[in-house]
N, C-alpha and C positions, 0 to 999 in steps of 0.2 A: 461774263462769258455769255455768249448769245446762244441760247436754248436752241438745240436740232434733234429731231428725233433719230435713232438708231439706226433706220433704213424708209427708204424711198420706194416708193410705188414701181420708182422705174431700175434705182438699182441697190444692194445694198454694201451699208459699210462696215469690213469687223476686221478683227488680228488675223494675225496669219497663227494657225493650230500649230506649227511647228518649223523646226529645220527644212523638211523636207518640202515644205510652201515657198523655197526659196526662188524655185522657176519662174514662178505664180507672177512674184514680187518684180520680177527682173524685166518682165512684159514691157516695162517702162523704162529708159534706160538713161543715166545720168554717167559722169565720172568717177564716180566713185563705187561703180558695180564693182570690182575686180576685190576689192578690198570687204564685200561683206561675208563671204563665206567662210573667210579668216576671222571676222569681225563675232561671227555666232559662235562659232568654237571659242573662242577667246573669253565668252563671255561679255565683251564692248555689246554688243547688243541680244535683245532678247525677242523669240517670234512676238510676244505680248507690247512688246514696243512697235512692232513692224505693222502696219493698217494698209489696208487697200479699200479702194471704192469699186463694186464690181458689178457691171451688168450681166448674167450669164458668164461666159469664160471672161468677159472682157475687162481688163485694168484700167477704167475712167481714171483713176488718182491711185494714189500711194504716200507712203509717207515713212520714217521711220528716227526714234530717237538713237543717241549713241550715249556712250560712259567708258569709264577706265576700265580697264580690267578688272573683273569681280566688283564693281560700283554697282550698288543696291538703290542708284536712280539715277535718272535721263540728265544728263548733263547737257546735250547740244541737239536740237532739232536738225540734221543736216542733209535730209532726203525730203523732199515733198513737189511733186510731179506729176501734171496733169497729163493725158492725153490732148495733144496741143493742136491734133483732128478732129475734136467735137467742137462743135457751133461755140464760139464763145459765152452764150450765155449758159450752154451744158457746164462747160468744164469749169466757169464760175460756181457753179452749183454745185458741183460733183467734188470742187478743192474746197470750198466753205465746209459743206458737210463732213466732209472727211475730217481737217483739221480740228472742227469743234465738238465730232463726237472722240475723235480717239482722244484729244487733250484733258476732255473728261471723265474720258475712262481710266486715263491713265497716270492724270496728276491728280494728289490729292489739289483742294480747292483754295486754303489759303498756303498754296506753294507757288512762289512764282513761275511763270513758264521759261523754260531755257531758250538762251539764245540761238536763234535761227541765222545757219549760215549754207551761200550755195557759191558755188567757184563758178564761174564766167570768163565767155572772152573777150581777151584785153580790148578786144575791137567792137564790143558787144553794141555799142552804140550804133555805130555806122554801119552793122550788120539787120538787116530788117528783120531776118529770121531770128534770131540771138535776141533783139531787141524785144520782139513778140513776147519771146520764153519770161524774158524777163521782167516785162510789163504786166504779164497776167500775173502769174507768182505774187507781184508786187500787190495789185493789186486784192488780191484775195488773201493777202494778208493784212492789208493796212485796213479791212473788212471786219477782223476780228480784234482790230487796236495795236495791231501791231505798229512801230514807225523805225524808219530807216536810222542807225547806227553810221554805220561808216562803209565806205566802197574802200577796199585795200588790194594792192598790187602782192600778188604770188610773184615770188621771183626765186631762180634756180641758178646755180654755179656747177659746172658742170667740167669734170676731167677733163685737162689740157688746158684749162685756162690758166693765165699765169696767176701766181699770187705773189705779190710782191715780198720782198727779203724785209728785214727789221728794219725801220728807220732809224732807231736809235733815240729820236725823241722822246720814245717811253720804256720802261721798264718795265716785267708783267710779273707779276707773284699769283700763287693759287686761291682760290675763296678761303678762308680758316672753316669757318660756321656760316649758320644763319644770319644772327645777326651782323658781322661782318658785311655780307651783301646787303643787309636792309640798313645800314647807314649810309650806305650809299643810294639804294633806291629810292629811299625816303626824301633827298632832295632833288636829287631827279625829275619826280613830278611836278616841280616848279616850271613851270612853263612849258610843261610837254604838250606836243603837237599830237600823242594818241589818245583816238576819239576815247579807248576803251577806260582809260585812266581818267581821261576827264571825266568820262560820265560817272565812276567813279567819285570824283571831287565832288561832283556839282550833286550826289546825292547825298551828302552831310559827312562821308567818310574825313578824316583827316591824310594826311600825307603817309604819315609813317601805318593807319591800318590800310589804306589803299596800297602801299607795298608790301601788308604783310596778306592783305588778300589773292594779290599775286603770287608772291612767293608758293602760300601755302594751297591754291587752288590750283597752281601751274607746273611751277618752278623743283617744287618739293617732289612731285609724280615721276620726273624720269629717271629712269635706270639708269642710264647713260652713268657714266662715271663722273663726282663733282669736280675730282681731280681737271677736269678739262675746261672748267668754270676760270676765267682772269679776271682780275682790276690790274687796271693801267694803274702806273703812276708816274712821276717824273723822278728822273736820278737823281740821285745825291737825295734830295730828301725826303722820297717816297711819299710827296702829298698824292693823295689817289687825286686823279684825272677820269674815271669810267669804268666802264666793266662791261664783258661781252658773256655770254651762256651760249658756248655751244654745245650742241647735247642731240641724242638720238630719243625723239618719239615713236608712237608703235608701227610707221611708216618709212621715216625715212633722218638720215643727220639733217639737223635744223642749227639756224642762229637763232634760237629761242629769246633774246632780249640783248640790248643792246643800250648802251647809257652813257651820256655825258657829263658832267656834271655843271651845273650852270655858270659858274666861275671860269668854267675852261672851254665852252661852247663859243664858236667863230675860229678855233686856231686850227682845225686841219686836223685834229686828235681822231675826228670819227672814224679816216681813214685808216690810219694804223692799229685803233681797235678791230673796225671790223676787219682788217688781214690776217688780224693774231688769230680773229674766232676761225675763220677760213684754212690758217693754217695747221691749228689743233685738228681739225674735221678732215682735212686735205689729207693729210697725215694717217688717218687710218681707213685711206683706201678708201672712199665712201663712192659709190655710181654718182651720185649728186647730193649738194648740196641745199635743203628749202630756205626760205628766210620771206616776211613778209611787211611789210609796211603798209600806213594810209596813204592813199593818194595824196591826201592833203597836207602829208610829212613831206616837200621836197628835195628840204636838206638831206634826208633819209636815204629818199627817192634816189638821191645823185647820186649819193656814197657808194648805193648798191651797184649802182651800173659801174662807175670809177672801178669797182673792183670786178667787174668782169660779169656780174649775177644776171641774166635774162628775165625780163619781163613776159612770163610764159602763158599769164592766168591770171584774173582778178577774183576779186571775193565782197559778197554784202551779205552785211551782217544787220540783224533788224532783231531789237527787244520789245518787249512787251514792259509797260509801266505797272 
């Protein structure tokens, strides 16, 4: 971690003292403002997590971690925000500093940093202002070792769209348990197209604790009822074919995961999973539907739109080694 002192001659860096700092913090403003005031009551975040960079009243940068409900540590970096009006090499300066003193104040040292994630639009590219945001960000992270993960599409299903009736090709029964869903996950990860699993594989985990690391970091966290959790299978003789999760996080019904099984991948199965998870979700009235994939899952990519999902938001996610 590259050594920065506490504060700058020209401005300084520190927590926010409380709740009521929450104005302070808002100076700078991202998508995900609407959700932090619920976020502090909730306990998801804490002022000691929240940092700003500040010259006199002014908000050069910001930052802040998030966690589950009553989680006693920073699960995800998902705010960090320059003032995108200072001289580029200020706001270099002002998002360096920021990031490496609050990550030391705030992580112990041999604890790895959480993954940093910020939602983008779809068009971000060919947008020069969008592309700006997101080039600096990038860069002032890839500064402290950070490197890019995966670019993923936010995509939404949304009231009135149709969801198609059962095809009949598959039959669905309820999850029983845990391990139930994790023999199916567990081969899953053979040749999956997500970056987050791979990176998983390729750090020495096996199949089955890579879906037990899922299950139990993710999967296991929502209220949602498991009751609304399926595996496909095929009639008559119930060989499972996949399995869909869909479930409510502390925002919104999500397709939380979504699975094939290698054996059964090329036939058209994806489809009628994902309509079942669509139609558990559809079913209780939801404003919309979330669900997200990698860009570089196309198969994924397709299924969602086939079933009517809009492509509303991207997302990059960027770890630390």
């Amino acid at each position: 971690m590259t050594a920065v002192p506490a504060a700058h001659p020209e401005f300084t860096v520190r927590a926010l003292s409380g709740p009521d700092e929450l104005p302070l913090f808002q100076r700078l403003s991202y998508v995900l403002d609407h959700e932090l005031e619920d976020d502090l009551a909730t306990g998801r975040r804490r002022p000691e997590w929240m940092w700003v960079a500040l010259r006199g009243e002014r908000v050069l940068a910001r930052l802040s971690w998030w966690t589950t409900a009553g989680g006693d540590r920073p699960l995800a970096l998902d705010f960090f925000d320059v003032d995108d009006e200072l001289p580029p090499a200020e706001r270099s300066e002002a998002g360096l500093r920021l990031l490496e003193t609050a990550t030391a104040a705030v992580l112990p040292a041999d604890v790895p940093r959480p993954e940093y994630g910020r939602f983008i639009p779809p068009d971000w590219r060919e947008d020069p202002t969008a592309r700006a945001v997101v080039e600096t960000r990038t860069a002032i992270l890839e500064a402290t070792g950070a490197r890019p993960l995966v670019e993923r599409l936010r995509l939404e299903w949304r009231p009135g769209t149709a969801v198609p009736a059962p095809g009949g090709r598959l039959d669905f029964r309820a999850v029983t348990d845990r391990d139930d869903l994790l023999a199916l996950m567990t081969p899953v990860m053979e040749g999956t197209l997500d970056a987050h699993a791979r990176d998983d594989l390729a750090s020495g985990l096996t199949a089955r604790e890579a879906a037990e690391k899922h299950y139990d970091e993710e999967l296991a966290g929502y209220a949602s009822p498991r009751a609304w959790w399926r595996i496909a299978q095929l009639p008559g003789s119930g060989e499972p074919v996949g399995f869909v999760i869909p479930a409510r996080n502390n925002y919104n019904a999500i397709i939380a995961y979504i699975g094939v099984l290698p054996g059964h991948r090329g036939k058209g199965y994806i489809d009628e999973i994902l309509a079942e998870g669509t139609r558990v979700l559809a079913a209780e009235d939801v404003p919309r539907i979330r669900a997200a994939t990698d860009l570089a899952n196309v198969p994924m990519a397709k299924a969602f739109e086939r079933a009517g999902y809009v492509n509303f938001e991207r997302a990059i996610n960027f770890v630390w080694d």
